[in-house]
C-alpha positions in Angstrom: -72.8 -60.9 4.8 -75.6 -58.6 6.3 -78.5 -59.2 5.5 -80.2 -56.2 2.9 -83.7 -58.0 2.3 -85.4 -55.4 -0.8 -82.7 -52.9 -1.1 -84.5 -51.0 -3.6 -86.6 -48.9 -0.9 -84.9 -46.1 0.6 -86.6 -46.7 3.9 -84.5 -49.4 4.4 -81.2 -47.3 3.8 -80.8 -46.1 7.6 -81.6 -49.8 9.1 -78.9 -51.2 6.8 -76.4 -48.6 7.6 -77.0 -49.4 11.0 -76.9 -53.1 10.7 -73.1 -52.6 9.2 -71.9 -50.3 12.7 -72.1 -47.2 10.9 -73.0 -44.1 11.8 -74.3 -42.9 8.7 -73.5 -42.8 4.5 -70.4 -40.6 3.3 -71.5 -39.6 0.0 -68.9 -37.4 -1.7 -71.5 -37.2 -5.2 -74.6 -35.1 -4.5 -75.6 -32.1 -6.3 -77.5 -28.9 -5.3 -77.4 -26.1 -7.4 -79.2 -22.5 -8.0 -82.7 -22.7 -8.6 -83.0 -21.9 -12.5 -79.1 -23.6 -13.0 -81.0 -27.1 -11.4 -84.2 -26.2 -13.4 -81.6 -26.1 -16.8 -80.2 -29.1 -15.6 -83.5 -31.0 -15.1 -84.7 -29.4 -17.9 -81.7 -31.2 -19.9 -81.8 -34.6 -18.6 -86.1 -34.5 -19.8 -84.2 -34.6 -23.3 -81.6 -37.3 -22.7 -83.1 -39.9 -25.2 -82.2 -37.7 -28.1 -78.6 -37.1 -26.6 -77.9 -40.2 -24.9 -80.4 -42.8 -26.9 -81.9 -43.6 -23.0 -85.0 -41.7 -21.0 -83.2 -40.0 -17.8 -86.0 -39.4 -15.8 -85.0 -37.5 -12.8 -86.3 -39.5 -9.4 -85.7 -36.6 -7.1 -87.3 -33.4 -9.0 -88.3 -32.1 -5.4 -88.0 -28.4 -3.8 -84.3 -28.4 -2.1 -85.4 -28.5 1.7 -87.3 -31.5 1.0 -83.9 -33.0 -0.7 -82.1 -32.3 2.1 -84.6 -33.7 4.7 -84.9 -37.1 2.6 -81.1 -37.2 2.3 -80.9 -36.5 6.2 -83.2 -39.3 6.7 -81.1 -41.9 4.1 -78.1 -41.4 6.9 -75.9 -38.8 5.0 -74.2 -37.1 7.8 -72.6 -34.6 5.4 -74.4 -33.1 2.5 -71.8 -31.8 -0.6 -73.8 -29.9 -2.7 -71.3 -30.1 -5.7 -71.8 -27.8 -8.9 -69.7 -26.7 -11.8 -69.5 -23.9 -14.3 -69.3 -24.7 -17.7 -68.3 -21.6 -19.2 -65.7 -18.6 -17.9 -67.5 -16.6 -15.5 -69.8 -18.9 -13.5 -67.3 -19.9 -10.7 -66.7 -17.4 -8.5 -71.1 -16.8 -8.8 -71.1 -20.4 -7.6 -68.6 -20.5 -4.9 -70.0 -17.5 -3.8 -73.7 -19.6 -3.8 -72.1 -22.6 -2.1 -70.8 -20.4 1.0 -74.1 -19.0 1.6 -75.6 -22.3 1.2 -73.2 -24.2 3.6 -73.6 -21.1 6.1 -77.7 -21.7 6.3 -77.5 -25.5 6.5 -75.0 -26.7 9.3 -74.7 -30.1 7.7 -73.9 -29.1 4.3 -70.5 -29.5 3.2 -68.5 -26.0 2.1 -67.7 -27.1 -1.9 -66.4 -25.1 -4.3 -65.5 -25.3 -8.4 -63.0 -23.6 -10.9 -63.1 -23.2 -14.8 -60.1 -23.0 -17.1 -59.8 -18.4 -17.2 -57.6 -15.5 -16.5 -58.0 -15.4 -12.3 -58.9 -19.0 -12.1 -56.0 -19.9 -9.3 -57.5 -16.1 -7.3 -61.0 -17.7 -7.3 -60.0 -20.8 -5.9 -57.7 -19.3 -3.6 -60.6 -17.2 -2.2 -62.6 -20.6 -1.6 -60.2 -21.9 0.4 -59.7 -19.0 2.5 -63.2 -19.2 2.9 -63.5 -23.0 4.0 -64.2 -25.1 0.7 -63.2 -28.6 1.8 -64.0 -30.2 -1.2 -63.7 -29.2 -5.3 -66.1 -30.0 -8.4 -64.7 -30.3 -11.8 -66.8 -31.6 -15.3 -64.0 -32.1 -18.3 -66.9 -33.2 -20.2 -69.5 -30.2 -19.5 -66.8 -27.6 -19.5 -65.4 -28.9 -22.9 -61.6 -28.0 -21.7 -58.3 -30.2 -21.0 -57.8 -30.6 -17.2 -54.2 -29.7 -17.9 -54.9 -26.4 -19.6 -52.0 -24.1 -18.3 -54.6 -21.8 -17.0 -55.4 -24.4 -14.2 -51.7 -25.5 -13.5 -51.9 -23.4 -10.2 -55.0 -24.6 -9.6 -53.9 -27.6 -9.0 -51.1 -26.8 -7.4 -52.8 -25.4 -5.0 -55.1 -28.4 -4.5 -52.5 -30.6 -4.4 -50.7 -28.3 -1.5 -53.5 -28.3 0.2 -54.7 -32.1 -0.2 -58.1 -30.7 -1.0 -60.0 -33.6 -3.0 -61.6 -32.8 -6.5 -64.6 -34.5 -8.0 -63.8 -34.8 -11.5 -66.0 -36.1 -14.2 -63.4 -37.1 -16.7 -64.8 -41.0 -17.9 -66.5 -40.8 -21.4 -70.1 -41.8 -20.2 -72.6 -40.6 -20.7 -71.1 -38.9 -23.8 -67.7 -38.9 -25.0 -65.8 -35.5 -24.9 -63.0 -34.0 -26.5 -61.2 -34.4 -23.5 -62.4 -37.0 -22.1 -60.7 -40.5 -20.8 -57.8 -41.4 -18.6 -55.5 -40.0 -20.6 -55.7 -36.4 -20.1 -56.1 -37.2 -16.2 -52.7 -39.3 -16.6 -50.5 -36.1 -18.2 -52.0 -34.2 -15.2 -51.5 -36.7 -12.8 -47.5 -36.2 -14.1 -47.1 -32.6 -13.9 -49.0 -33.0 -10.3 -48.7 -37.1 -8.6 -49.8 -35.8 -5.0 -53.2 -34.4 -6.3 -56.3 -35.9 -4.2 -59.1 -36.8 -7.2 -61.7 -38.4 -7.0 -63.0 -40.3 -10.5 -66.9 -39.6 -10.9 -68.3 -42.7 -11.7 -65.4 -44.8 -11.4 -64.4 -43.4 -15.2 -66.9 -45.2 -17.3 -67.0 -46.6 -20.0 -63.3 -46.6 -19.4 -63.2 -48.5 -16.0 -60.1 -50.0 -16.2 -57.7 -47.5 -17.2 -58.6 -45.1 -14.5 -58.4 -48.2 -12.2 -55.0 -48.4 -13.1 -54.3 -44.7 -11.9 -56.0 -45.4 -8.7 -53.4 -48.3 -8.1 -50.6 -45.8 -9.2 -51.2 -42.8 -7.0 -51.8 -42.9 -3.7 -54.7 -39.7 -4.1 -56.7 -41.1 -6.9 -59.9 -42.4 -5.7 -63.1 -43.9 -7.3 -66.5 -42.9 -6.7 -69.6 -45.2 -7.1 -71.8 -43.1 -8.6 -74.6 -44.6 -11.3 -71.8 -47.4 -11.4 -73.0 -51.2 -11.2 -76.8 -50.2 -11.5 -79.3 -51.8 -13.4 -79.3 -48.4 -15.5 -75.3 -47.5 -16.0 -75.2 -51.4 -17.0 -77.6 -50.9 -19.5 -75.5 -47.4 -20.4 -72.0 -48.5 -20.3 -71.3 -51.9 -18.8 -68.5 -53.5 -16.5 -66.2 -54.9 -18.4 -65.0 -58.3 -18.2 -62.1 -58.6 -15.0 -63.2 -55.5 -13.3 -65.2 -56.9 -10.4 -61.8 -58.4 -9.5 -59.9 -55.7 -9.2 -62.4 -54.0 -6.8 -61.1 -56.2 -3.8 -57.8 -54.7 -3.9 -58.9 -51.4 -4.5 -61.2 -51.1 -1.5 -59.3 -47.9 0.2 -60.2 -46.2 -3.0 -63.7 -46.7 -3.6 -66.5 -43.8 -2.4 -70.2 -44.0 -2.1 -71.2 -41.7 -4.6 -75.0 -41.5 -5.9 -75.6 -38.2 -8.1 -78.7 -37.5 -6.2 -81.1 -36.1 -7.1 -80.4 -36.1 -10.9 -80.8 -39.8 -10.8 -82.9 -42.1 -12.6 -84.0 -44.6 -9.7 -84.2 -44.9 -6.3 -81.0 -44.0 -3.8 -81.1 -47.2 -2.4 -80.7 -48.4 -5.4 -76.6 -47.6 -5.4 -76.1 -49.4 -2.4 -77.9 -52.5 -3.6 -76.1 -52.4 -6.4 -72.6 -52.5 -4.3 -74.4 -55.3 -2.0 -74.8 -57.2 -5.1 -71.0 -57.2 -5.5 -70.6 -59.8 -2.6 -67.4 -58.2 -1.6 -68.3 -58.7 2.3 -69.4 -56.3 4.8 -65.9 -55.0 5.2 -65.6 -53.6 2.3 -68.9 -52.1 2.0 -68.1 -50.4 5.6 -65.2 -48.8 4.0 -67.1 -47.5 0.8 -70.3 -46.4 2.0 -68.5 -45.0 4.9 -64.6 -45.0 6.1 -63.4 -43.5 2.4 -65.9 -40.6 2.1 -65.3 -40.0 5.6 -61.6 -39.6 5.4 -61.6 -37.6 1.8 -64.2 -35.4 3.6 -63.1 -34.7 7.0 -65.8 -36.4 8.8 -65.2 -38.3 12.4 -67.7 -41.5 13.3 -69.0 -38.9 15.9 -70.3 -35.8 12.9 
């Protein structure tokens, strides 16, 4: 096991990717966003003790360049500056940002985002033409059913395309009403080849969306918040799951939220050190996965 003496300093990020034969971190869970939308957002996680009973202070409250520059220097060789709408008429605004974003940073990943509305499937049909290589969706901010009839050809268009999605669909922090595995399962029927990827490997409800990750070849897990000293304290592992996450390495992604994080980066990836899963399977979550869903080589 390589060696990752105190993790918790993100100075030491680029020296352990290194150390593993890597050339740099695939994280598929970052967030950039319009200046007032991130201001809202920070502004909303500075009140997260009255809505989620725990202080949220966000680590990375910095201008964007200087996100980008300490993310550059932490190994990311792709930057996905995720958002998502969370009411009809946001999306097309923020695919629209994203493009112009991605066009003035080479290293910035093209994403895009839908909402359940009249013109949905046109929007995202438009992002694609235009490049988007990787989606956004947030069941729990955007308060709607992933298998709303509205989105059906949004996802069938995903799923033609073998496009990933980001979806936030676990109950943590706060429980939705569409939240859990379950809606994710009835649109996992109507569309099995879709490519998703489970924001913060589902919790609170870790194993069930486990189980979809063993049953369909494009469901993923990403690491984000998850094994922490905070998301324990939030909504713990439960009992048996550390076993399953052998098995399921082709399915796990470095994911980190940054910046709207409570604690350090380097934080994440101790946390997935701590695992002792070996350096084999770190190499394929902190890397190989990400690298794949996002169409990165070992030479980007």
């Amino acid at each position: 096991m390589t060696d990752f003496s105190s993790p918790a300093a993100d100075d030491r990020v680029p020296k352990f990717v290194r150390q593993l034969g890597l050339p740099g971190l695939a994280d598929i869970h970052v967030h950039f966003l319009p200046e007032r939308m991130q201001q809202k957002v920070w502004n909303y996680f500075d009140q997260a003790e009255q809505s989620y009973g725990t202080p949220w202070p966000i680590r990375y409250r910095w201008p964007g360049l200087q996100r980008l520059r300490h993310l550059r220097r932490l190994g990311l060789r792709a930057v996905p500056a995720l958002t998502y709408p969370h009411k009809p008429g946001m999306a097309d605004w923020l695919n629209q940002w994203n493009a112009q974003f991605a066009n003035e940073h080479s290293d910035v990943l093209r994403c895009a985002t839908f909402y359940p509305e009249p013109g949905a499937a046109e929007v995202v049909r438009q992002a694609v033409q235009a490049g988007a290589r990787l989606f956004k969706a947030h069941v729990q901010v955007g308060e709607y059913d992933p298998t709303d009839r509205l989105l059906d050809p949004v996802w069938g268009q995903l799923a033609d395309q073998q496009i990933p999605v980001v979806i936030h669909a676990g109950s943590a922090p706060l429980r939705g009403q569409h939240t859990g595995a379950e809606p994710i399962a009835r649109l996992l029927d109507d569309h099995p080849s879709l490519v998703l990827v489970i924001a913060h490997m589902g919790m609170p409800e870790y194993h069930e969306f486990a189980d979809l990750a063993e049953q369909y070849d494009g469901v993923h897990l990403d690491t984000t918040l998850a094994f922490t000293d905070f998301a324990e304290s939030l909504a713990p592992v439960p009992a048996g799951y550390r076993a399953r996450l052998a098995e399921l390495r082709d399915k796990i992604v470095l994911g980190s939220d940054f910046p709207n994080i409570p604690h350090p980066y380097a934080d994440q990836v101790e946390a997935l050190v701590r695992l002792g899963l070996g350096d084999q399977w770190l190499r394929h979550v902190l890397w190989r996965n990400g690298a794949r869903l996002m169409g990165l080589s070992d030479g980007v």
